[in-house]
C-alpha positions in Angstrom: -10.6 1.2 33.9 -14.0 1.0 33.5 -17.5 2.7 31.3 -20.0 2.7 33.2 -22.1 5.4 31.8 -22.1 7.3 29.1 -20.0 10.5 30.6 -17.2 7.8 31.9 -16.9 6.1 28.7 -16.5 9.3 26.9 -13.9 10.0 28.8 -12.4 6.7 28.6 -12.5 7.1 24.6 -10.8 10.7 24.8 -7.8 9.3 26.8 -7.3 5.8 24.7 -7.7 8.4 21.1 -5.2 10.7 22.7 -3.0 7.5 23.6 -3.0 5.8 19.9 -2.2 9.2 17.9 0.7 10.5 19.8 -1.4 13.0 22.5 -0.4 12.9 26.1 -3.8 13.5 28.6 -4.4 15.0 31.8 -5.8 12.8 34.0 -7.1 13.5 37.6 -7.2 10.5 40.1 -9.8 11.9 42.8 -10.5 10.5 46.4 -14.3 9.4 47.0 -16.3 8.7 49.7 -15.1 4.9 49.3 -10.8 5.2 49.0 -10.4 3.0 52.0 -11.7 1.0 54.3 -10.3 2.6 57.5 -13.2 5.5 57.9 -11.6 7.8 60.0 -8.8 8.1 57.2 -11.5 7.7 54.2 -12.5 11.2 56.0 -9.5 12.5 55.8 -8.7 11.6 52.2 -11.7 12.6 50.8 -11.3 15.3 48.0 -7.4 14.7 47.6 -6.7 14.8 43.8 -3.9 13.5 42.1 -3.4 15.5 38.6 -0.7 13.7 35.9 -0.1 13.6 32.6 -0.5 10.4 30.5 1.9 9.7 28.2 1.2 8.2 24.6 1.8 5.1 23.0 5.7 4.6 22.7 5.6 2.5 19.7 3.9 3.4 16.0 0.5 1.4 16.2 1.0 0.3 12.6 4.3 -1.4 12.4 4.2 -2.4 8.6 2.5 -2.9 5.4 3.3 -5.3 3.1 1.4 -5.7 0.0 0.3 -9.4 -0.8 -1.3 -8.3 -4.4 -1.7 -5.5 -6.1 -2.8 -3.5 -9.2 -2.3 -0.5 -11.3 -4.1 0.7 -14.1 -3.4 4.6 -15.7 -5.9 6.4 -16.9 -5.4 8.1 -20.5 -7.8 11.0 -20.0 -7.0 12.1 -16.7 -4.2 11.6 -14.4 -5.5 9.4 -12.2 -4.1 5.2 -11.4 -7.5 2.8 -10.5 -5.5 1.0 -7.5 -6.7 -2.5 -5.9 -4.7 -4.3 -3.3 -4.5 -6.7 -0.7 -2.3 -5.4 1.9 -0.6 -7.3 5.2 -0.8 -4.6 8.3 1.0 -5.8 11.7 -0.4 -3.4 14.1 0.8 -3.2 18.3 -2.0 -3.4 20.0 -1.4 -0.8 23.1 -2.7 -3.8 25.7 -0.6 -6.6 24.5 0.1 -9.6 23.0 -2.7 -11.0 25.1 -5.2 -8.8 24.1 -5.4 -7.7 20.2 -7.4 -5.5 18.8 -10.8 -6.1 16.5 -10.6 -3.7 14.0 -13.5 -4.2 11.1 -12.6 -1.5 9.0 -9.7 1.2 8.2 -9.7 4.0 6.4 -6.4 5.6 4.9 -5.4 8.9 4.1 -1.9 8.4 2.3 0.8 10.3 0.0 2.7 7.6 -1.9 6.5 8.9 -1.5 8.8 7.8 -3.8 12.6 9.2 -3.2 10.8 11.6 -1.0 8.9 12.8 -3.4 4.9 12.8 -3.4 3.6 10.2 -6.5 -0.2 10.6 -5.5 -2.6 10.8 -2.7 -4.3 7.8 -1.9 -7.7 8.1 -0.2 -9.4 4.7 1.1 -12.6 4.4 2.7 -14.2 1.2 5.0 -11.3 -1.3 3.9 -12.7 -4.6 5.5 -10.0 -6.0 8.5 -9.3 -9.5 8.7 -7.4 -10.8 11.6 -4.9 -13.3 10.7 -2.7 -13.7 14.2 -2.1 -11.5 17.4 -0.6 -8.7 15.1 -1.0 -9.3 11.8 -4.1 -8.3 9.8 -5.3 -8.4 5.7 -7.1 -5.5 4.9 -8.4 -5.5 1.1 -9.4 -2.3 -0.9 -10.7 -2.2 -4.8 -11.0 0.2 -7.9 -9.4 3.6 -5.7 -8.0 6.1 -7.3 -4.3 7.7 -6.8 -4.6 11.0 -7.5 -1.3 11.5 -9.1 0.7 14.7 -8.3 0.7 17.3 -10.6 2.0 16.5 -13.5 3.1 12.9 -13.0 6.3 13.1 -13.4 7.3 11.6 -10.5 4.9 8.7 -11.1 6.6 8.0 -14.4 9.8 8.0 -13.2 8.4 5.6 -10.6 6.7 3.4 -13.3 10.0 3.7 -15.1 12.1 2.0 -12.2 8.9 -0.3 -11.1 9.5 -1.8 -14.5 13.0 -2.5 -13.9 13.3 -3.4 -10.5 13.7 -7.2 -9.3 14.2 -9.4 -6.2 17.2 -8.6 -6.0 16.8 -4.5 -6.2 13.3 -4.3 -5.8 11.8 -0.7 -6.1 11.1 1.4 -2.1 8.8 3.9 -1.4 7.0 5.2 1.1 3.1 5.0 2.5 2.8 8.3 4.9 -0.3 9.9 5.9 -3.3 9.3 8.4 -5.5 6.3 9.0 -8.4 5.3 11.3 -9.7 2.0 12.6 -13.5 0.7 14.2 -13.3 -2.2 16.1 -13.4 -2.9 19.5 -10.6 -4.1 22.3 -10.7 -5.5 26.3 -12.0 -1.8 27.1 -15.3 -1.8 24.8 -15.5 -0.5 21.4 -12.6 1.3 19.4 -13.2 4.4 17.4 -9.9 6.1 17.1 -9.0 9.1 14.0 -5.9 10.5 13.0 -3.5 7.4 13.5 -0.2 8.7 11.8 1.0 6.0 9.3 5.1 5.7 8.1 5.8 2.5 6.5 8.3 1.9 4.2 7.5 -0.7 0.9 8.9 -2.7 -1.5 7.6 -4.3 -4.9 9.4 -6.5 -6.9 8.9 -5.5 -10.7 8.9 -6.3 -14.5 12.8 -7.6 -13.8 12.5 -5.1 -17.1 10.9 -8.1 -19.3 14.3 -10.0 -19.1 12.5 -13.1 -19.1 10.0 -13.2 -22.5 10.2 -16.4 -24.1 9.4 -16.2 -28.1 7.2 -19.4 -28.5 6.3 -18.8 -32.2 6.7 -16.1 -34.9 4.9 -16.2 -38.7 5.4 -13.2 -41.4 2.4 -11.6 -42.1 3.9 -10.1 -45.3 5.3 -6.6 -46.1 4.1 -3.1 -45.3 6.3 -0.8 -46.9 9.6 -0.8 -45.8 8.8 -3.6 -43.2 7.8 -7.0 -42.4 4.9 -7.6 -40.2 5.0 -10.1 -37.6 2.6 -12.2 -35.3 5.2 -13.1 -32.1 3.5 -15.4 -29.3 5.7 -15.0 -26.4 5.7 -15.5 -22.9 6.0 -12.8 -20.5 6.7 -13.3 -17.1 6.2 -11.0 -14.3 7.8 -11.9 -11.0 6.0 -9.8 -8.2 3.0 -9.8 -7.2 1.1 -6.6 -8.7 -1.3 -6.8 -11.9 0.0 -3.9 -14.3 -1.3 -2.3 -17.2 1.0 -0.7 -19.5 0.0 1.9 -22.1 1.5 3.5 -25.3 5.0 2.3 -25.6 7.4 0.2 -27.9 9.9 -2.9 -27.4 12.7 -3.2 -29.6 13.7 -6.1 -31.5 17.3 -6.4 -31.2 20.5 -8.7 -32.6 21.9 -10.7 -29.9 25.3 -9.8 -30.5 25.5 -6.3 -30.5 22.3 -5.4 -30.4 21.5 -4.0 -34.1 17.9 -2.7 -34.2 15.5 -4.8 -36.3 12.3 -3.3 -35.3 10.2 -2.5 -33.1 6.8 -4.0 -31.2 4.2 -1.3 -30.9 2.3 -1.8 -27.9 -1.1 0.0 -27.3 -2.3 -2.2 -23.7 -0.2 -4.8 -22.5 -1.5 -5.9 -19.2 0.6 -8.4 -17.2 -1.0 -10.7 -13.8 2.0 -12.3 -11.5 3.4 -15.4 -13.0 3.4 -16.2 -16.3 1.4 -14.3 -19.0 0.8 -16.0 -22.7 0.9 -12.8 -24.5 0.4 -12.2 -28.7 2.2 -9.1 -30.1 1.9 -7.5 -33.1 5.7 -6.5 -34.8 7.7 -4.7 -37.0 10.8 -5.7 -38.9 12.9 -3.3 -40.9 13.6 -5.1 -44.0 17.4 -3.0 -44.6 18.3 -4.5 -41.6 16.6 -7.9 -41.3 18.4 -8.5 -44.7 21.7 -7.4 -43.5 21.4 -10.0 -40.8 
């Protein structure tokens, strides 16, 4: 196949969009004055047409993403999560092995799915492309925003089971909308819209802060009915996704049978991968600190 001119490659583009977002062409294969070398039969043969249909691409272009970092950060006036991520794309490349594509730049159009319902749309534009082997690619957005779905309750239920989840039961969703790629590939330059994307994810989570080590705790002295605290812990987080955390509480418990004896009142807690050195600011009921 080749682009010669302008009309040809035009064509040429049509057919390869059509092929790389599910579209089956119509293609006409039409005698010229040159379709052998035998001229008594290139006479014959001129004008013969041949009309077929070209099917698409059998296989999903983008096989799987796979996030290699990530962050999350709510907003408290509107319900919107600033995203950043670098994310791992394999992508078929409708030639083959021996000739990949070049893509520069994506741009997604996504739902985040989780248990099959919608958490938020996802709208990135001119992601960089970095090609890392035949197939695989990094692609690296900052600061968008998921536009969470209506009133969030499906993203805090999401949050909720993020926090829990592990390496052994990390948390699944789903990444399902549109993207499109510029680059270039063995036929000339690649422009192509309206590739559907359907790639299942998982994160490993909080492990639902079951590994916070208490490195030092001094009294403050009494408020009321309560003894202030100053705990300096260390908080591990075991995936790979920065998180901010807003507005909640972590109980101070008795090992045994877990009696309450306060409470940690948390306005920001933000957590990187690894291990975190994080100061907290606690609460100790004095009725039951005594009692213990």
């Amino acid at each position: 196949m080749q682009s010669n001119c302008s009309e040809s490659y035009q064509g040429l583009s049509t057919i390869i969009q059509n092929f790389l977002t599910g579209q089956t062409s119509k293609v006409e294969a039409l005698a010229g004055p040159n379709v052998t070398s035998y001229p008594l039969l290139s006479i014959g043969m001129m004008g013969l047409s041949l009309n077929t249909h070209l099917p698409p691409f059998a296989e999903q272009l983008i096989v799987s993403l796979k996030f290699n970092s990530m962050s999350f950060i709510p907003w408290t006036t509107e319900k919107k999560v600033t995203l950043s991520a670098s994310i791992l794309i394999q992508i078929n490349s409708p030639l083959g092995l021996q000739s990949p594509l070049n893509i520069q730049t994506m741009n997604m159009n996504v739902f985040l799915l989780y248990e099959n319902y919608s958490v938020g749309m996802l709208n990135v534009s001119q992601a960089p492309v970095q090609q890392l082997d035949a197939i695989t690619y990094e692609s690296q957005f900052d600061n968008e925003y998921l536009i969470l779905t209506g009133t969030g309750i499906t993203y805090e239920k999401f949050t909720r089971n993020f926090i829990n989840a592990n390496k052994t039961h990390p948390i699944d969703f789903r990444i399902v909308g549109v993207a499109s790629i510029i680059g270039s590939f063995a036929l000339g330059p690649l422009n192509v819209d309206g590739i559907f994307v359907d790639n299942n994810v998982s994160l490993v989570g909080l492990d639902g802060f079951n590994n916070i080590h208490v490195d030092g705790i001094s009294i403050d002295g009494e408020k009321e009915a309560t003894l202030q605290l100053t705990i300096n812990t260390t908080i591990e987080n075991p995936g790979v996704t920065n998180v901010q955390l807003q507005n909640f509480s972590l109980y101070i418990a008795e090992g045994e049978n877990s009696t309450i004896l306060g409470q940690v009142p948390i306005d920001v807690l933000s957590l990187k991968p690894g291990s975190n050195k994080i100061t907290l600011n606690g609460l100790v009921f004095l009725q039951n600190f005594l009692n213990k």
